[in-house]
N, C-alpha and C positions, 0 to 999 in steps of 0.2 A: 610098275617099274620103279616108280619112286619110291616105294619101299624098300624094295627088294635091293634097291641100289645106296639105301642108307638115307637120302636127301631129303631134306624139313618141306621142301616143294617139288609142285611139278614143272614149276618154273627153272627151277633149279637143274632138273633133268634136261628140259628142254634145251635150255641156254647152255651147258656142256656139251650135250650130243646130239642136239638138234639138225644142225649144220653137218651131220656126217648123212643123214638118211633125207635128204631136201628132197630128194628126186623121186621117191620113193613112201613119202608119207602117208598115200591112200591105201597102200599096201600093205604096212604096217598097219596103218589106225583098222584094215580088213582082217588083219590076222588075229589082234588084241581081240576085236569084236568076235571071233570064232575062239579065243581062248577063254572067255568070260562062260560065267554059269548063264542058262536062261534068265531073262528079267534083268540082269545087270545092266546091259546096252540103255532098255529103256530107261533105269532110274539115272543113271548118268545124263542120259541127253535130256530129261526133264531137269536133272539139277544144271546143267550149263543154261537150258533156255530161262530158269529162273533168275539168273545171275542178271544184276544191271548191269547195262550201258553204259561203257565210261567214252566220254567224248573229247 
């Protein structure tokens, strides 16, 4: 979507239109996950579980 929408982040995406789809984010983050090729899902959620901790 960050791409697609031009933005240097996905922060960037989120912090615009986040706040439009609040109610609805599992639904989305279900659809994205069904628009991906196989194997995407998993390399994405191993790259987030690698990410540190900011406290």
């Amino acid at each position: 979507m960050q791409t697609m929408l031009g933005h240097q982040s996905a922060t960037m995406t989120l912090d615009l239109y986040g706040h439009l789809l609040a109610d609805q984010l599992d639904e989305v983050a279900d659809a994205m996950d069904a628009a991906r090729p196989n194997g995407a899902t998993q390399r994405v959620a191993a790259s987030i579980t690698a990410l540190p901790v900011v406290t």
